[in-house]
N, C-alpha and C positions, 0 to 999 in steps of 0.2 A: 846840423846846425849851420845855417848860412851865416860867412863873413864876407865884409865889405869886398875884401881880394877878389872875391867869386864873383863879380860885376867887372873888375878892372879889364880893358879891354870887350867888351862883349859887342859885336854888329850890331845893329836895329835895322831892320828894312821900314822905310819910311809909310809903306800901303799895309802894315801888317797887325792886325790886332791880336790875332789868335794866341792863345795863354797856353797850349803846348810848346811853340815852338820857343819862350821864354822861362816856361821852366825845364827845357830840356838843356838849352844852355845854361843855365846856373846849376843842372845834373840834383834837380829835386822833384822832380816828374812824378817819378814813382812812389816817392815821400809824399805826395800830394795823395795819389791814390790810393795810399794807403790808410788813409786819416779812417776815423768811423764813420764820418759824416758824408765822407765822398764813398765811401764804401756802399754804405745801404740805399741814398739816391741813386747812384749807378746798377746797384741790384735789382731796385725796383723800379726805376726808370728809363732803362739804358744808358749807358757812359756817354753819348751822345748829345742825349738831352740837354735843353737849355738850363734846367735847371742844375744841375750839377755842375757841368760851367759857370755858375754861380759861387756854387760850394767851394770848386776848385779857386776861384779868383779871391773869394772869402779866405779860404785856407794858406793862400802866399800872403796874401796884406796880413796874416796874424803871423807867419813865420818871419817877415820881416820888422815885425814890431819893435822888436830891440835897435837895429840899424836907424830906421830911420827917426825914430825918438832922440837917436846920438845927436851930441851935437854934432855941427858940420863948417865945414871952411865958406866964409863967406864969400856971395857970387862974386866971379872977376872975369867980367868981360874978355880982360885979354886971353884969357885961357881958349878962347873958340878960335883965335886969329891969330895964336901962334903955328908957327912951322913944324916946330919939335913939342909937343905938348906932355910925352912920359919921360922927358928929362931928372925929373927931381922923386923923391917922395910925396912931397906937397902935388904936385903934378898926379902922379900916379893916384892919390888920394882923392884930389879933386875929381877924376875923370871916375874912379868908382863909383862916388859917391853919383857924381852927375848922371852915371849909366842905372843906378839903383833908382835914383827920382824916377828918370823915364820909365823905367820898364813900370814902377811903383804908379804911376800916373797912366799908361800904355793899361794895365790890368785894371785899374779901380777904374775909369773911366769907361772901358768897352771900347776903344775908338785907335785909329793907328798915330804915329809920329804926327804923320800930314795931315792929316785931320784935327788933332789936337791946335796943332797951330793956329784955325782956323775958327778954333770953339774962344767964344770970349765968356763964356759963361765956365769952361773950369780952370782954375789956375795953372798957370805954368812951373816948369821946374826951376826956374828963379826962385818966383813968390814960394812953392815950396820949399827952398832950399834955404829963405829968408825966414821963413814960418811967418809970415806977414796978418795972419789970423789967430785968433782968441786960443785956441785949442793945438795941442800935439798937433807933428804932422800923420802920425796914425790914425788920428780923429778923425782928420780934414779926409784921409786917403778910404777910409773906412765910410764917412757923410756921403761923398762922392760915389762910390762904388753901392752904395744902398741907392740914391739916387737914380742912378744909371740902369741899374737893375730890378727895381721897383716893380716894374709890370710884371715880370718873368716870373717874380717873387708871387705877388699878388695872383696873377692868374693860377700856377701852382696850390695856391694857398684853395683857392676857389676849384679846384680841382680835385682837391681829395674829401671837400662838404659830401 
């Protein structure tokens, strides 16, 4: 069971989308692969395959479903533009939480850090953190990630008629 802690501190490389090397730092990789659904896609697709890559991105956005539903510390700017930023609790808390958005955004999306910055069509980890939309942020991170992956899906789909 993933907790918020398990974010606090975590790198991001800015050019990096790939959802192994995000769920080997929150050390649930292998929790992932073991689900059924990534199971038998990899059996009969290869672990490789895009579509399992799906499953597995599928399979964290439902593992973190409880976290990011929590409520959360509203956005504070000065939090980016201090010096000392894991001073406090609140501190430590904010910077989990903030490292969860990303990576939560980083996976549902398909897209790296630097790229996202750059997409004005999916929301930021502000607006997420704000829930500035009708729905959960699991909703919004779930729409997205269906979105995103839509053709892979579809093609797939069209592949086993």
């Amino acid at each position: 069971m993933l907790k918020l802690d398990d974010f606090f501190g975590v790198i991001l490389e800015e050019e990096r989308s790939d959802i192994s090397t995000f769920l080997s730092v929150v050390n649930i990789d292998d929790e992932i692969n073991k689900t059924r659904l990534v199971k038998k896609l990899s059996s009969s697709n290869g672990s490789s395959s895009l579509i399992v890559s799906v499953a597995r991105r599928q399979q964290f956005i439902k593992m973190i479903k409880p976290l990011v539903n929590e409520d959360m510390l509203e956005y504070d700017a000065r939090y980016y533009s201090k010096e000392i930023n894991t001073s406090s609790q609140h501190d430590r808390r904010y910077g989990a939480e903030d490292k969860l958005l990303q990576i939560a955004l980083i996976i549902a999306s398909t897209k790296s850090i630097k790229t996202l910055e750059n997409e004005p069509n999916i929301i930021n980890v502000k607006q997420l953190r704000e829930a500035v939309f009708l729905e959960a942020r699991f909703d919004r991170l779930w729409e997205i990630l269906s979105q995103e992956t839509h053709h892979i899906v579809k093609a797939f789909r069209k592949g086993k008629k």
